[in-house]
N, C-alpha and C positions, 0 to 999 in steps of 0.2 A: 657224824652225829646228825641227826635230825632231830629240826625246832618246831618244839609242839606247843611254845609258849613265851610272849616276849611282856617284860615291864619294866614301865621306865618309871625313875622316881629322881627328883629333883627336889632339892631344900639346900638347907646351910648347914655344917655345922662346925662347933667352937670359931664363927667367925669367916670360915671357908663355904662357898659353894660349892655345889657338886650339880653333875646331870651324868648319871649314870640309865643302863642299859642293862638288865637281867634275863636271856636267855636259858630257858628253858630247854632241856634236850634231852632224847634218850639216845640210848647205844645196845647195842645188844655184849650181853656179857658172853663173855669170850671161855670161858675159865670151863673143866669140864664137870664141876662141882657147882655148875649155876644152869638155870633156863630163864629164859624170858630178855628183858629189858634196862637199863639201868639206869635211870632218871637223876641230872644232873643240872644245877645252877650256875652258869659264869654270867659274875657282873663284868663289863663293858663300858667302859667312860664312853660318853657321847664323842666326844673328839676326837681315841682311837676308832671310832667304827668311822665319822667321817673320813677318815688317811684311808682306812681298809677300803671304803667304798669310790672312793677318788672324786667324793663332792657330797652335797651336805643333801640329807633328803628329809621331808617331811616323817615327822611319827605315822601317821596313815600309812606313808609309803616300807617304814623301817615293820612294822608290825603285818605287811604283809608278804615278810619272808616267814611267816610260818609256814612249815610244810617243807621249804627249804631243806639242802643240806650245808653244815657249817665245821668248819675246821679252825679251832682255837691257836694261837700260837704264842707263848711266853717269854718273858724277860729273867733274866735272872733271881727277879723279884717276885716272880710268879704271878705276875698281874699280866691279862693280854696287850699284846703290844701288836697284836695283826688279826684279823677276822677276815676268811676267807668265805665268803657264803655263796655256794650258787647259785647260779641264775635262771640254768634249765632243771627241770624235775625229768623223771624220765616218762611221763605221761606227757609233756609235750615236745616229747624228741622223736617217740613213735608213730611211725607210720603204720597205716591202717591200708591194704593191699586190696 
């Protein structure tokens, strides 16, 4: 999946806070009864992406993994519990001859 889109939103609620992380992504559909794209939402608690990232980063820094690509991974509860995002794109692993 690649991230064409991240928002964070933070507040309370019934009492709890939250800081959650909503990544924005497309995929290409796979099916052969589709063309194009497929535009998807996973929210993200702030504190699984820091475990996924192996340390805490600023929003500036988190927001410019757009472009990225990201692989979700879930718990039985279906909430992510790992965020695998890369770190090279392939425009800067190519060499120019």
């Amino acid at each position: 999946m690649k991230i064409i889109g991240i928002e964070e939103k933070i507040g309370e609620y019934q009492g709890s806070s939250y800081h959650n992380l909503y990544f924005y992504c497309t995929e290409a559909l796979k099916s052969e009864k589709s063309a194009g794209s497929e535009v998807s939402s996973v929210k993200v608690k702030y504190d699984t992406l820091i475990v996924s990232l192996g340390k805490a980063h600023t929003i500036a820094e988190i927001f410019g993994f757009v472009g990225k690509d990201v692989e979700f991974y879930y718990n039985e509860f279906l909430n992510v519990k790992f965020a695998n995002i890369a770190t090279t794109t392939k425009e800067n692993t190519d060499t120019k001859a």
